[in-house]
C-alpha positions in Angstrom: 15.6 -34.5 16.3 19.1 -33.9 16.1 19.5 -35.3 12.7 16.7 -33.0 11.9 18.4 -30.0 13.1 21.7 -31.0 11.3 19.7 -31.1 7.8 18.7 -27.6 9.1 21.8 -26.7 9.5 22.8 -27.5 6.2 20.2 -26.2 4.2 20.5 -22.9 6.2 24.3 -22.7 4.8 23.1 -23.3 1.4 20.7 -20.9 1.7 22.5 -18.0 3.1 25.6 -18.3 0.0 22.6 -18.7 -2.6 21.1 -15.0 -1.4 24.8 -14.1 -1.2 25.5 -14.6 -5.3 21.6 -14.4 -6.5 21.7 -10.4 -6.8 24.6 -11.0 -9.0 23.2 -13.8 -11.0 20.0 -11.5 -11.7 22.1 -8.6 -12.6 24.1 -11.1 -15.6 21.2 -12.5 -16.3 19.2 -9.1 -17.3 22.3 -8.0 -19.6 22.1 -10.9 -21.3 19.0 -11.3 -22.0 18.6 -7.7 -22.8 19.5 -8.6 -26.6 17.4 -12.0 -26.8 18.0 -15.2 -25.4 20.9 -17.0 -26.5 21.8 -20.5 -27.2 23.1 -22.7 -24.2 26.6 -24.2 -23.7 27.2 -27.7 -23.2 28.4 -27.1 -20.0 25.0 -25.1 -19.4 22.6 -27.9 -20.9 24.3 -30.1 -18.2 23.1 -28.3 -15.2 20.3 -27.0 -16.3 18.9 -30.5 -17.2 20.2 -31.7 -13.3 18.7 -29.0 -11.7 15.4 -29.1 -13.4 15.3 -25.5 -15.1 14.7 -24.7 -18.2 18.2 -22.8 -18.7 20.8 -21.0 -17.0 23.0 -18.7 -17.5 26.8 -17.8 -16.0 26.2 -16.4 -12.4 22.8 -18.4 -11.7 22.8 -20.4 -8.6 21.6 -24.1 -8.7 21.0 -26.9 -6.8 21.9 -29.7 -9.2 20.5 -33.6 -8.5 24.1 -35.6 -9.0 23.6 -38.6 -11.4 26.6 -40.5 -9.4 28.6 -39.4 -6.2 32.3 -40.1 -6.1 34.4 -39.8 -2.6 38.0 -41.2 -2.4 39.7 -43.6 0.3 41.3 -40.3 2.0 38.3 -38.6 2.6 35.4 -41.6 3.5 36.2 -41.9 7.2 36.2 -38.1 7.6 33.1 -37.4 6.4 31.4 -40.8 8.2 33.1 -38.6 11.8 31.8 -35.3 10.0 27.9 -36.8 9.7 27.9 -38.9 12.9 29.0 -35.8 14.6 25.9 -34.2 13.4 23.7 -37.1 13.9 23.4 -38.2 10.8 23.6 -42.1 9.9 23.2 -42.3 6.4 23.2 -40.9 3.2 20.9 -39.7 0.9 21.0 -42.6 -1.5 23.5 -45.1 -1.1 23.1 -46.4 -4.7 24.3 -43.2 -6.1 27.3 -43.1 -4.3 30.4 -44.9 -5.1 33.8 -45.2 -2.9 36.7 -45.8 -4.8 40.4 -46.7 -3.0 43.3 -45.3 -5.3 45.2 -42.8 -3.2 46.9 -45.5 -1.0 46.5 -48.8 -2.5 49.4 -51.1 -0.7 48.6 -49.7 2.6 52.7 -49.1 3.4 52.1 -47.2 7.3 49.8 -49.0 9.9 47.8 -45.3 9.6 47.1 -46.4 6.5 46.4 -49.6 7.0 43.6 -48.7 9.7 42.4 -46.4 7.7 41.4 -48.7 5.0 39.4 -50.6 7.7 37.8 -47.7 8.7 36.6 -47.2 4.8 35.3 -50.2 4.5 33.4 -50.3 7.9 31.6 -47.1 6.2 30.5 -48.8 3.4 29.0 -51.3 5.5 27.2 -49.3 7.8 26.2 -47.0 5.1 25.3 -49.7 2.9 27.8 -48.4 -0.4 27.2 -51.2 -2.4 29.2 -49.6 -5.2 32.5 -49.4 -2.9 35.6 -50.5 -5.0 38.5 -51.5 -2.6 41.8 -52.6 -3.3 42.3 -54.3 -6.0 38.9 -53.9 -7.4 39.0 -50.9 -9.7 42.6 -48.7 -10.1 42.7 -45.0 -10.0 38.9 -43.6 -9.3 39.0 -41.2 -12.2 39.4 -43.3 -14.9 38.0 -46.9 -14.7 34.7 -45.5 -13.8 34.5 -44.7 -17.5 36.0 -47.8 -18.5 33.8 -49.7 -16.6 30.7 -48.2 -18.3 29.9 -46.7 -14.2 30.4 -43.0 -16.0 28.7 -42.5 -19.5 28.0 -38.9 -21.9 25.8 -36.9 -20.2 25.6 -37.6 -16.9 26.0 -35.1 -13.8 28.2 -36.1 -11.1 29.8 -34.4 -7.6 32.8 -35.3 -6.3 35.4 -35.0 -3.5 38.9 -34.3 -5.7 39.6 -32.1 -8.3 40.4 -34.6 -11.1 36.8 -35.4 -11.8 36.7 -32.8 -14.8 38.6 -36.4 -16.5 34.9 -37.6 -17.2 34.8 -34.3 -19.4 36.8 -36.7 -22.0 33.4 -38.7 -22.2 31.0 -36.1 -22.6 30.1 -36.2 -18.6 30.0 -33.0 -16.4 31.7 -33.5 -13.1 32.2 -30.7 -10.5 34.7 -30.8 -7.1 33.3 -29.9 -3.9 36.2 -30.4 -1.7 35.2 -31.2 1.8 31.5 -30.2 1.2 31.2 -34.0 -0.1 29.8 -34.3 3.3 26.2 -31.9 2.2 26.4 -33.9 -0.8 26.4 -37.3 1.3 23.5 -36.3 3.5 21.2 -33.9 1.5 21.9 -35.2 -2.3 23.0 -31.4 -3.6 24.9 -28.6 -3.0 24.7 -24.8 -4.2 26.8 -24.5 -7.5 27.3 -21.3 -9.3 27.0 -21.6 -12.8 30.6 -21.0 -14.5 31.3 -19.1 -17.9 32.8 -21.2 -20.4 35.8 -21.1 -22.4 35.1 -22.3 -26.3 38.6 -23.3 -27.2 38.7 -24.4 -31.0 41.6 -27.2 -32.4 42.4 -27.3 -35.9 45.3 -29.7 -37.5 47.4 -32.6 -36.4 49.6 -32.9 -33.8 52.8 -34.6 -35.1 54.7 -37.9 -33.6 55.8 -37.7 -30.6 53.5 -34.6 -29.1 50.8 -35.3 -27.1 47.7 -33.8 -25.7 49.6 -33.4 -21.9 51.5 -31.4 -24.1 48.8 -29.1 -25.5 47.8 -29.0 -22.2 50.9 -27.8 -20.3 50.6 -25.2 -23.1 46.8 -24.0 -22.6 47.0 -24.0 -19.2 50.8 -21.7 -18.9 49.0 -19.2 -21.7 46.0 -19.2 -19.2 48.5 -18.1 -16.6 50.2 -16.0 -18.6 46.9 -14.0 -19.0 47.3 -14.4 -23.0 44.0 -16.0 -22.8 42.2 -14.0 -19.9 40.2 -15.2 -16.7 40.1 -18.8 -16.3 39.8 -19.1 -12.4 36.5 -21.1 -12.0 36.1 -21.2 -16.2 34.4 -24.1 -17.9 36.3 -25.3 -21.1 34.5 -26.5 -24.0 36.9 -28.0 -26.5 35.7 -27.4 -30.4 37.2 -27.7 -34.2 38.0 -30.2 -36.2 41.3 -31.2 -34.5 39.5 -32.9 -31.6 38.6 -35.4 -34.2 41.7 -37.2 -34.1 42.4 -37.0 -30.4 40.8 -40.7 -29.1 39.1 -40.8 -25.7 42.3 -41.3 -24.1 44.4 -38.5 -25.1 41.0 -36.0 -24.2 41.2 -37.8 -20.5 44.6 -36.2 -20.8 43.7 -32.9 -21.5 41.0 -32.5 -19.4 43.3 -33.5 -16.6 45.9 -31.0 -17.0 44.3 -28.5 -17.2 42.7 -29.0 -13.7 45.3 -27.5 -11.3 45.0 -24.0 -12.8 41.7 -23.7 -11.5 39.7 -24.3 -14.1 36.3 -26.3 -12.8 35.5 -28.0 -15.8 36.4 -29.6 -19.1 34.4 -31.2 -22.1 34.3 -32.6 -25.4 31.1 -33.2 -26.6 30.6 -36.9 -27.4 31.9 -38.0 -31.4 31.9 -41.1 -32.8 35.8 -41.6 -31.1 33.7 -41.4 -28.2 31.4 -44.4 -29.5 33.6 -46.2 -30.9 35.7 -46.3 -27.3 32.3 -47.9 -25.5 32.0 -49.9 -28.4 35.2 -51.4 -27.8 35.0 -51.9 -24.6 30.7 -53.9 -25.2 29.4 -51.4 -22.8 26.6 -48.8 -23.9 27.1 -45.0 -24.7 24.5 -42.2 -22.9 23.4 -39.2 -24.2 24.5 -36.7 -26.1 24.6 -33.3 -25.1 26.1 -30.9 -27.6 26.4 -26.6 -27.3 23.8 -24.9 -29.2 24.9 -23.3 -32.4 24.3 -19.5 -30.8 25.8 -20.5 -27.4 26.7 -17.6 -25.5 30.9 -18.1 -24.9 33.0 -15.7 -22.4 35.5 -15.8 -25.0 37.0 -18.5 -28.1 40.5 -18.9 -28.8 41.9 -21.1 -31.6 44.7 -23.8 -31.1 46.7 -24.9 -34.1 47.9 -28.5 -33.0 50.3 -29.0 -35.9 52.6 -26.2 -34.3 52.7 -27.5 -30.7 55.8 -29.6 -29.9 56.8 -31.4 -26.6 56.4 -29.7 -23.6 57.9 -29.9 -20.0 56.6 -28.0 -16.9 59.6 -26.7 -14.2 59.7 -28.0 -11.0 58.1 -26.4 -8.7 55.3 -25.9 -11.5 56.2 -22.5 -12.1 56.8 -22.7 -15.6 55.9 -24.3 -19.1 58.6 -24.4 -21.1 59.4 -26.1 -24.8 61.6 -29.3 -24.3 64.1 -28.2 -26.4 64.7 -25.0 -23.8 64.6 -27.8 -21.0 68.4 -28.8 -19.8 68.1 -31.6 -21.8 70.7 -34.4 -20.8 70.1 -34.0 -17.2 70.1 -36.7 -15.6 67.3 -38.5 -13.8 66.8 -40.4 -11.0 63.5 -41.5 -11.0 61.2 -41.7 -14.2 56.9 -42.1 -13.5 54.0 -43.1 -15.7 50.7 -43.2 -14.9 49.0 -41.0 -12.5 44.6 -39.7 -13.3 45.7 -38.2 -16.5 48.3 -40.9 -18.3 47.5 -43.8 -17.1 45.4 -45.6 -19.6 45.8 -48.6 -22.2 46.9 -46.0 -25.1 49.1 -43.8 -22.5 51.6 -47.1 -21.9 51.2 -48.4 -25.7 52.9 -45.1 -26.2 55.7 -45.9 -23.4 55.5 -49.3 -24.6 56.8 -48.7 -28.2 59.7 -46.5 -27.0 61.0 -49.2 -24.5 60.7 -52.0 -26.9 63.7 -53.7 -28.0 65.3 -51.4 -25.3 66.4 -50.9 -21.3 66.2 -48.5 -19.0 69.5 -47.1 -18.0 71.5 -48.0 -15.5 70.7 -45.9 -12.4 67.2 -45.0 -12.8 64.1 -46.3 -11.6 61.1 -46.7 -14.0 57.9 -46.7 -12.0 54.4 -47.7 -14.2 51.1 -47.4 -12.7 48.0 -48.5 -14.8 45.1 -46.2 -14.8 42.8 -49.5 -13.7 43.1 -53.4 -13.2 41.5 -53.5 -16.8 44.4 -51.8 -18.3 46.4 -54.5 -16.3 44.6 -57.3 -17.4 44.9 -56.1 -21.3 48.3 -55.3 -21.0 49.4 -58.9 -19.9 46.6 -60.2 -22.5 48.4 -58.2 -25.6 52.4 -59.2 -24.1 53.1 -55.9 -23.4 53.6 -56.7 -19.6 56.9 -58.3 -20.8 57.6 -55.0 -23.1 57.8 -53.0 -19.9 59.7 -56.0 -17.3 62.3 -57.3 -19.7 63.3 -53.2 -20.1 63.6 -53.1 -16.6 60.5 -51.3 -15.6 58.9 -51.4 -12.4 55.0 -52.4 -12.6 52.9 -51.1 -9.0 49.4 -51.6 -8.7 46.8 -49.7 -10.4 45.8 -46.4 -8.6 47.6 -43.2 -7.8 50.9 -44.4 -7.8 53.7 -42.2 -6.8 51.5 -38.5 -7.2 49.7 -39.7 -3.9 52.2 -38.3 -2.1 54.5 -40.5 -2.8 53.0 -42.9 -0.8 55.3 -45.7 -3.0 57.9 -45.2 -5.0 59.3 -41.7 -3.2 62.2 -40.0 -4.4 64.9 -39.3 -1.9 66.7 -35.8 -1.6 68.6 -34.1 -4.1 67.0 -36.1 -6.9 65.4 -35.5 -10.1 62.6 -37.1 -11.6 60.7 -36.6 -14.5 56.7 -38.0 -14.7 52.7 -37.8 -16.1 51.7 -36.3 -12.5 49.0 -34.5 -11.8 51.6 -31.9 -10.1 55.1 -31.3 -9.2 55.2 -29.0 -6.2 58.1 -29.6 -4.0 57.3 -32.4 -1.8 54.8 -33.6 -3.6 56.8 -37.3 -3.9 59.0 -37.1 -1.1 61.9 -35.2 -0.1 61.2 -31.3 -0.5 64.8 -30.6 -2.3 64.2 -32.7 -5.3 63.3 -31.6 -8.2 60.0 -33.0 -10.4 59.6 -32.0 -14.2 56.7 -33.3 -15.7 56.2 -34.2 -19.4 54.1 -36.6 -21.6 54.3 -40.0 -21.4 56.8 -40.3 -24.7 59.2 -38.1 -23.0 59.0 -40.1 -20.0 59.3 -42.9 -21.5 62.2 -41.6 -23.5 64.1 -40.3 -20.5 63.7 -43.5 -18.1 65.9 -45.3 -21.6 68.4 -41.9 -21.9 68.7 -41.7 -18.0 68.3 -38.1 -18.8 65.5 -35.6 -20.2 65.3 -36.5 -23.6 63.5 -35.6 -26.7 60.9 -38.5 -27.7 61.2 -37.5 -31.4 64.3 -39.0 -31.7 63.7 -42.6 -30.1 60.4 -42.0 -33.0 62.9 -41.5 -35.4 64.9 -44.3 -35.1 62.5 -46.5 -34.9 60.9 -45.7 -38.1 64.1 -46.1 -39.1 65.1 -49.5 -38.6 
């Protein structure tokens, strides 16, 4: 009875914030229809194929079915207490939920410790047969795809924010925050349809840029307002630049460009995208493309062969060119890896910088790989010994440092320079030191200057030689 009520309960929520936006999805939906029915976005095929309609439109409220749930180790236990509290014992289909531990993977309090038991008692009694513990997987928004566990076109719901990664693979994945736990127990949630973004790439970006860089840049115009709304926007990234950007780099940019708000990022699935299955022996999904009269809030064009490296302030205030970056200063602490630079191309990048090289003399060089299969192929292709003999410092897959610094913490009145996700104050530590964060060839770059360096020139010299 009181599980019944609790489901009740739930639906009754649901329910009231559906009549809440519904006037106001009828309203959009009568102006644009009002000159014929346009196409459908990508991002619009997605959900209407999980929530069984024939098409929606910006505004509408849905109910999507998720093809695969994703909670992380921080959040498991509280939601078991959040249920059980509410009478309910399990969850609506334990073979389409998956636990992943990355946030705290060397368990350095007792708290934490315990509350890794806790997880794994949840999985047990909740029967989460897909539950990948220490050890077993790496950082939850990345070898998922590697592993073949997230493929093009399916719809997933999940607990953190840096699910719109799976966007690199031609997936939709939406955040719900703490209302994980209605996803756990009745299999949905209400989701408002967002308006998307149609950003277009044309030409090359040129040694030593990368696409964190292009990111840092969208997501500062955003800001800006050069580029109008983008709170709750959909991205949908077109042109023929995207052509040369391989799965790993679009991880990237779909990872960045998380923290500004916007809900979700895509690039339709390419031959890039085959090819990185492919590679890999696993099978691709389906494809789900925009239609050609798709129905955009607004386009803007990007011209890749004019970006150059980027670095964003501490504090995350501010995008700034690295060449208007106090470059020289020193740093204390140097980080690579994190949900959006920590794959196999991401440290074959750091890799060639640090070659033949050392890190200097009074910094730390922290390396976290995306997932024990990066691991495995790093030590497989030798460059394990690239980043040791340099004087790197190699953790375990996961989170690394951006967890909160959780290992590897930097200590006050220090600077460090990283591929986190973010750099408020605090965010690894002590609240007076300072975080810049940059692509993983400037970071690489800086951990050998022992200052914020151009990667250009470390390019440079090595085509050089």
């Amino acid at each position: 009875m009181k599980t019944a009520q609790a489901l009740i309960f739930l639906t009754c929520c649901s329910v009231c914030w559906y009549i809440k936006f519904n006037y106001c999805s009828i309203r959009r939906n009568r102006i644009r229809f009002m000159g014929g029915a346009m196409g459908l976005t990508a991002i619009e095929k997605h959900l209407a194929r999980a929530s069984s309609a024939a098409r929606v439109v910006p505004g509408d409220i849905v109910h999507p079915d998720p093809d695969l749930v994703i909670v992380h180790d921080g959040y498991i236990a509280t939601a078991y207490r959040e249920l059980s509290g509410l009478g309910i014992h399990r969850v609506f289909d334990p073979d389409r939920v998956m636990f992943v531990t990355d946030h705290d993977v060397i368990h350095a309090t007792p708290l934490a410790a315990e509350r890794a038991r806790q997880n794994r008692l949840v999985a047990e009694k909740w029967g989460i047969s897909r539950f990948y513990d220490v050890g077993q997987g790496g950082q939850g928004h990345v070898f998922p795809m590697e592993k073949g566990l997230v493929r093009p076109g399916m719809f997933l719901l999940c607990y953190d924010m840096h699910c719109t990664n799976f966007g690199a693979v031609g997936a939709l994945a939406l955040r719900t925050g703490s209302e994980i736990i209605t996803v756990l127990a009745q299999g949905t949630i209400w989701v408002q349809v967002p308006h998307t973004i149609k950003v277009e790439l044309t030409g090359k970006m040129a040694p030593g840029v990368m696409a964190r860089d292009l990111g840092f840049r969208l997501a500062a115009d955003f800001v800006s307002g050069r580029h109008g709304a983008y709170d709750y926007r959909a991205i949908e990234f077109h042109g023929p630049g995207l052509h040369q950007l391989p799965v790993a780099e679009r991880i990237a940019l779909c990872n960045t460009l998380t923290e500004i708000g916007i809900c979700a990022t895509y690039f339709a699935p390419d031959e890039q995208t085959a090819k990185w299955y492919r590679d890999r022996g696993l099978a691709g999904g389906e494809i789900v493309t925009a239609d050609p009269d798709a129905g955009y809030e607004s386009e803007l064009a990007v011209d890749l062969s004019a970006l150059e490296p980027q670095a964003v302030l501490p504090g995350g205030e501010k995008t700034i060119p690295l060449q208007a970056v106090e470059l020289g200063r020193a740093v204390d602490h140097a980080y690579l890896g994190s949900c959006g630079s920590g794959t196999f191309d991401d440290l074959v990048v750091a890799a060639d910088i640090l070659r033949g090289r050392t890190v200097a003399a009074g910094t730390r060089f922290l390396v976290t790989p995306g997932s024990n299969v990066t691991i495995a192929r790093l030590e497989r292709e030798g460059l394990g010994d690239v980043f040791r003999k340099a004087g790197a410092i190699l953790l375990p897959a996961g989170c690394g440092p951006c967890a909160g610094g959780t290992m590897g913490p930097l200590g006050s009145g220090e600077t460090s320079i990283c591929t986190a996700a973010v750099n408020n104050f605090g965010r690894m530590g002590a609240k007076d030191a300072a975080i810049f964060l940059a692509s993983p060839a400037t970071v690489a770059a800086s951990a050998v200057a022992g200052a914020i360096s151009d990667p250009r020139r470390f390019l440079e010299e090595r085509s050089a030689t």
